[in-house]
C-alpha positions as CSV (number, residue, x, y, z in Angstrom):
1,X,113.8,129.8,121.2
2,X,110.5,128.7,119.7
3,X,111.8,127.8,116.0
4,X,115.3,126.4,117.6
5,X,115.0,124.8,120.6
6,X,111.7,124.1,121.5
7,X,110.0,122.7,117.7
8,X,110.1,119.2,118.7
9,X,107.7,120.1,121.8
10,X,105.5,122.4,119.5
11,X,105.4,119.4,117.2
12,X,104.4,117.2,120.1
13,X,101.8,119.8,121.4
14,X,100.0,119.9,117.8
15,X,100.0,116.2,117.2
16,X,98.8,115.3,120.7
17,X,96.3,118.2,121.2
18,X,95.8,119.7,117.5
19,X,95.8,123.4,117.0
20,X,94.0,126.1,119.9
21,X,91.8,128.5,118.6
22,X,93.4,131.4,120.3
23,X,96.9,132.1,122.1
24,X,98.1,134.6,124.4
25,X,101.9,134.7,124.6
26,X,104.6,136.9,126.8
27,X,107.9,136.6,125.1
28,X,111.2,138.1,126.4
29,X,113.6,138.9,124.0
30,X,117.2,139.0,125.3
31,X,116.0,138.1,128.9
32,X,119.3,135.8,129.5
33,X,121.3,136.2,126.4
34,X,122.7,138.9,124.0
35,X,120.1,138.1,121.1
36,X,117.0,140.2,119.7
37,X,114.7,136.9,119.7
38,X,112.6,135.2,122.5
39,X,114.8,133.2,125.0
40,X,111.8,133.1,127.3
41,X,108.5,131.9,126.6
42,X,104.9,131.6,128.4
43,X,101.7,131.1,126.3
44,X,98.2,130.4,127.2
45,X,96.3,128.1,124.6
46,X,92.7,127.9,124.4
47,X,90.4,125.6,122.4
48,X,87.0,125.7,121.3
49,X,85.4,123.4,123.7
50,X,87.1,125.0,126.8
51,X,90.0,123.2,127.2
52,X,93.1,125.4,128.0
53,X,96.8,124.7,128.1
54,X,100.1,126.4,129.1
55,X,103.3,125.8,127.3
56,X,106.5,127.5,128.3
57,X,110.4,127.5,127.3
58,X,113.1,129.5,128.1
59,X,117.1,129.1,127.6
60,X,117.9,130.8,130.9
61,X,116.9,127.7,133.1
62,X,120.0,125.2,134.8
63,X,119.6,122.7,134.5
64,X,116.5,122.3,132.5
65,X,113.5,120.5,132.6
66,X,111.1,118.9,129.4
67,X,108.2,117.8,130.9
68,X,104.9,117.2,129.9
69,X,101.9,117.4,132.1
70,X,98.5,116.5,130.7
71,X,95.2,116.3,133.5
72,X,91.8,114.9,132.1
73,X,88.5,113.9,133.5
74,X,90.4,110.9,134.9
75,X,93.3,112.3,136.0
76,X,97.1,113.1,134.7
77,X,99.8,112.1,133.2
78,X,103.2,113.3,133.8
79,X,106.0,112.7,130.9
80,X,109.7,113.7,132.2
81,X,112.6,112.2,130.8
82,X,112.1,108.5,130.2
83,X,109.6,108.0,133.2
84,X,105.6,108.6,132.8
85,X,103.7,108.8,135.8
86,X,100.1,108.1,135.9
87,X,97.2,109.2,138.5
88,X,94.1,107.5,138.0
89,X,90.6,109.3,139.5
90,X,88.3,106.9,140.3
91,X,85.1,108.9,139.0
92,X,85.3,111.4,136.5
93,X,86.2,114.5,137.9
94,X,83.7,116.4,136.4
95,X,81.4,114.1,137.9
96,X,83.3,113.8,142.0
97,X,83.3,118.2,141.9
98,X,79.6,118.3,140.5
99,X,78.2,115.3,143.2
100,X,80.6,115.2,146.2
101,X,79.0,117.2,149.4
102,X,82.8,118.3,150.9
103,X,83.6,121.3,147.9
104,X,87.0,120.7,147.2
105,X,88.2,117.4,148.5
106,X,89.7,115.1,145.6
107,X,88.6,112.2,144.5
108,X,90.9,108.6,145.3
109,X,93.7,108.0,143.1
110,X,95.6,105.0,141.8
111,X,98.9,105.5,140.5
112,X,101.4,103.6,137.9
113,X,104.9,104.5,137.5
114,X,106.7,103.8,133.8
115,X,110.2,103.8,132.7
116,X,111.4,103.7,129.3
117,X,115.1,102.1,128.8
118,X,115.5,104.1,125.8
119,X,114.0,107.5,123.5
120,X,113.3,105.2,120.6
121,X,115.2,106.5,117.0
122,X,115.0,109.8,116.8
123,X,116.2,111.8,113.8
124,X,118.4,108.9,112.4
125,X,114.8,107.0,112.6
126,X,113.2,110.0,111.1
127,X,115.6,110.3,108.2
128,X,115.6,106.3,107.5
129,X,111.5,106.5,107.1
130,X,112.2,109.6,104.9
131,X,114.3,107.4,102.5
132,X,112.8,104.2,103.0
133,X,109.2,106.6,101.2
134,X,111.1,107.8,98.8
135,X,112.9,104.3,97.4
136,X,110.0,101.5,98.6
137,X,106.8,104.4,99.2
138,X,106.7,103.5,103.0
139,X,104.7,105.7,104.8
140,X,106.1,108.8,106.4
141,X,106.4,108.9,110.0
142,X,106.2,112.6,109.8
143,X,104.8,114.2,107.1
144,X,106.2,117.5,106.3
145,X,102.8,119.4,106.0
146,X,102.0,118.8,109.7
147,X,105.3,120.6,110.3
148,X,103.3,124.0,109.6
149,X,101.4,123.6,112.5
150,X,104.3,124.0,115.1
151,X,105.6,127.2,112.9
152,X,101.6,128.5,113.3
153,X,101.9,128.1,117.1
154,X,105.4,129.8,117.2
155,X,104.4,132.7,114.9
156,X,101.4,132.8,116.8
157,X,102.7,133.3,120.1
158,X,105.0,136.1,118.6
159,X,102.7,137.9,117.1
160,X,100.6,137.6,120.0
161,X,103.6,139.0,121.8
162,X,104.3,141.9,119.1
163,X,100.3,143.2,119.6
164,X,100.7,142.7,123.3
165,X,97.2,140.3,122.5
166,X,95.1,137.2,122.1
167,X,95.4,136.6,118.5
168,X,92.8,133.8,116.7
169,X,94.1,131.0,114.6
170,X,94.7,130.3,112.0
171,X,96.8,133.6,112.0
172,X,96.2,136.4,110.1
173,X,99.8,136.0,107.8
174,X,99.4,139.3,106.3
175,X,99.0,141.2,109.8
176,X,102.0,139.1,111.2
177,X,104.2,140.0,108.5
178,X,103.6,143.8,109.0
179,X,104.7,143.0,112.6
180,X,107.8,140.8,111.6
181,X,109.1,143.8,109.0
182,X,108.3,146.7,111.8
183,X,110.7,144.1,113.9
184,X,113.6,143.9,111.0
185,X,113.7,148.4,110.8
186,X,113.7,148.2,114.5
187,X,117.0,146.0,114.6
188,X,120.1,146.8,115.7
189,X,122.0,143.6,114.6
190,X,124.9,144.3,112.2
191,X,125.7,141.6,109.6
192,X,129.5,141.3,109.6
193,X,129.3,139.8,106.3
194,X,129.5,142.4,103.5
């Protein structure tokens, strides 16, 4: 799940937020199909200065949704398919909770509605940048190295899975590969192929 269908989001989730300090993942392996990897996943992210996210994936959902939901001091934005939504607080809402006498009541909102006719070029875009650096040195679009930061988050949430705990990035490689070869001697997969 994490390293097949969902890299693109992992990708988006490090470029847009960077990398959390700590993760605490529940994986379920097999939940909706015949495999031994995740096909559900929930993980809680936590950065140094507080902020906190929740990313979660799973196969087993008809139809499915990609959606990305991001709320701020001045309120949230709401990506899904080609339409963003954005509410607007009027104060900061750090500021409305910490001055306004009536607790809980929310601050006023303004709202704008965005569509998008079209997803942009995607990986025939990708791969024209990749030769257009290579024959004329354009720069790349998306450098390879940033790619390890979306296999640090999906390791990470494994391994967080495998210990059954928070684990600290960047992630201890040698304790994960301990966990990843106790995974392999525990399989029960059978390579057809001699």
């Amino acid at each position: 799940m994490l390293l097949n269908q969902s890299p693109h989001q992992l990708d988006l989730w490090s470029w847009l937020f960077g990398q959390p300090s700590k993760v605490r993942a529940f994986c379920q392996f097999g939940r909706f199909h015949k495999i031994e990897v995740e096909d559900s996943v929930t993980a809680y992210l936590e950065y140094p200065d507080g902020t906190q996210g929740v990313f979660i994936t799973t196969t087993g959902e008809a139809p499915g949704t990609n959606r990305l939901e991001v709320a701020g001091e001045r309120g949230k934005i709401i990506i899904e398919g080609l339409n963003l939504k954005w509410t607007r607080t009027e104060k900061q809402v750090s500021e409305w909770c910490a001055t306004h006498p009536k607790g809980f009541e929310a601050p006023p909102t303004s709202q704008q509605d965005f569509a998008f006719e079209n997803t942009g070029g995607q990986h025939v875009e990708i791969l024209q940048n990749f030769v257009d650096a290579i024959l004329d040195g354009a720069p790349l679009i998306a450098p390879a190295a940033e790619g390890i930061n979306s296999v640090e988050l999906a390791n990470a949430m494994l391994y967080s899975t495998f210990s059954d705990s928070k684990v600290t990035l960047p992630l201890d490689a040698a304790a994960y590969e301990v966990a990843l070869q106790k995974k392999i001697a525990e399989s029960s997969f059978k390579s057809k192929n001699p």
